[in-house]
C-alpha positions in Angstrom: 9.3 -7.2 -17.0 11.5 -7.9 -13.9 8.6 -8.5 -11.2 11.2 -7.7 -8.2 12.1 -4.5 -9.9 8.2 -3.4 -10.5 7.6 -4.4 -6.8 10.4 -2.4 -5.9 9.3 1.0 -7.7 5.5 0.6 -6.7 6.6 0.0 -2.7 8.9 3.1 -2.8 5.9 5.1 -4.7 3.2 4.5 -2.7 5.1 4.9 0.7 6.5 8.2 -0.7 3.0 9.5 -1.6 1.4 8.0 1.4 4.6 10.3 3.6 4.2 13.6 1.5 0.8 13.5 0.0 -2.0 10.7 1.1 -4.6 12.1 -1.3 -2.3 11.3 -4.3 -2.3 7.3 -3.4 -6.2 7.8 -5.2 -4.8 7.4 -8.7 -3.3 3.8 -7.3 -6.5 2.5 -6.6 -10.0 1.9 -8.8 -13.5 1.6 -8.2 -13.5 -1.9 -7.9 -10.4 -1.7 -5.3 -10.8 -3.3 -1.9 -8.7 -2.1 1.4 -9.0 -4.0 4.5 -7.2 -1.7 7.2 -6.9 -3.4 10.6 -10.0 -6.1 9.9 -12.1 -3.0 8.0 -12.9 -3.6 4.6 -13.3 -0.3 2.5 -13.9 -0.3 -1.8 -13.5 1.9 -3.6 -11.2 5.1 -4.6 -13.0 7.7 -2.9 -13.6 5.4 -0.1 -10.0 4.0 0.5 -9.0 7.7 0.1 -11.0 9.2 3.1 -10.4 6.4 5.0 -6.0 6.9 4.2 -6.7 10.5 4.8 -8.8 10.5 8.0 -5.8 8.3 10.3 -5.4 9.9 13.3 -2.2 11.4 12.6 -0.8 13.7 10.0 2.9 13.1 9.5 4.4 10.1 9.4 7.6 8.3 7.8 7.6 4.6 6.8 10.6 2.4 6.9 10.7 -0.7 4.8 12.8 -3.8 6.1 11.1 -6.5 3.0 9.6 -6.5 -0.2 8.7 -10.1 -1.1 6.5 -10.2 -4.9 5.0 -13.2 -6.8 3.4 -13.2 -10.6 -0.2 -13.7 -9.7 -2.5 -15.5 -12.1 -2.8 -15.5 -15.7 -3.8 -11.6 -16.0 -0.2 -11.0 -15.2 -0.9 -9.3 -11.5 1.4 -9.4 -8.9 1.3 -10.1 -5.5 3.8 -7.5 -2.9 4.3 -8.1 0.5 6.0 -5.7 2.4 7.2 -5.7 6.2 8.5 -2.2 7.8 8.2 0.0 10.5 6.0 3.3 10.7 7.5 6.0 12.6 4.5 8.4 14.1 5.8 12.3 14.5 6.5 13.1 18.0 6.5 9.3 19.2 9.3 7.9 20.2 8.9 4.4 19.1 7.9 2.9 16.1 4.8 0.6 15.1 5.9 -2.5 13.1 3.3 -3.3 10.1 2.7 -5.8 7.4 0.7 -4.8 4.3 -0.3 -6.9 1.4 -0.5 -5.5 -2.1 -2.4 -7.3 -5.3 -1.3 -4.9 -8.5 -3.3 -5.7 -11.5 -2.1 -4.5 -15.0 -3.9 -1.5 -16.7 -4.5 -1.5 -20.1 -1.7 1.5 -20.2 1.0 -0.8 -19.1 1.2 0.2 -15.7 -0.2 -1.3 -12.3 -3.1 -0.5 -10.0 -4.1 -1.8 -6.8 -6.4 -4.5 -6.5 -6.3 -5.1 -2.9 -4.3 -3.8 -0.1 -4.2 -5.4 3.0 -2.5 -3.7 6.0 -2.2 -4.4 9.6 -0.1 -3.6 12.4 1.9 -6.4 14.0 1.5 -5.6 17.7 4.2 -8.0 19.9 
């Protein structure tokens, strides 16, 4: 397993779900998943999910400058951290962010979301 490659796939997943279809990032996350969003900490899917789908805005395209990823631990998770710009509809400036991912490996051979940590980096 190539941990850059994995990083890679997951980033352009969730961002491509979170653009087209926010309620589909539930399958990502599990019960015992935490989001902190902006210094709020939410757990679990049905919470992370209402909070993802309740932002105050519906469309929305996310550019990513970095993907940075480190094996975490000996239960073979990963940590991602990725650096980008969100790009509201109808604004005319983007909002730079910096979110946090820690994937943990399912027993199917695929990844889920541990923790997600996500803030925007205000200059």
């Amino acid at each position: 397993m190539d941990p850059d490659a994995v990083a890679k796939a997951f980033v352009e997943h969730y961002y491509s779900t979170f653009d087209n279809n926010r309620v589909g990032l539930g399958g990502l996350y599990q019960e015992a998943s935490m989001l902190t969003f902006e210094g709020q900490k939410i757990q679990g899917v049905q919470s992370i999910v209402a909070k993802l789908t309740s932002l105050p805005f519906q469309q929305c395209k996310h550019n990513i400058s970095t993907v940075d990823c480190q094996p975490s631990g000996p239960a073979s998770g990963m940590l991602v951290f990725v650096s980008g710009n969100l790009q509201l509809a109808g604004e005319e400036h983007a909002l730079k962010f910096s979110q946090m991912f820690h994937l943990m490996p399912t027993p199917q051979g695929s990844f889920y979301v541990f923790n997600d940590i996500f803030r925007l980096n205000y200059s």
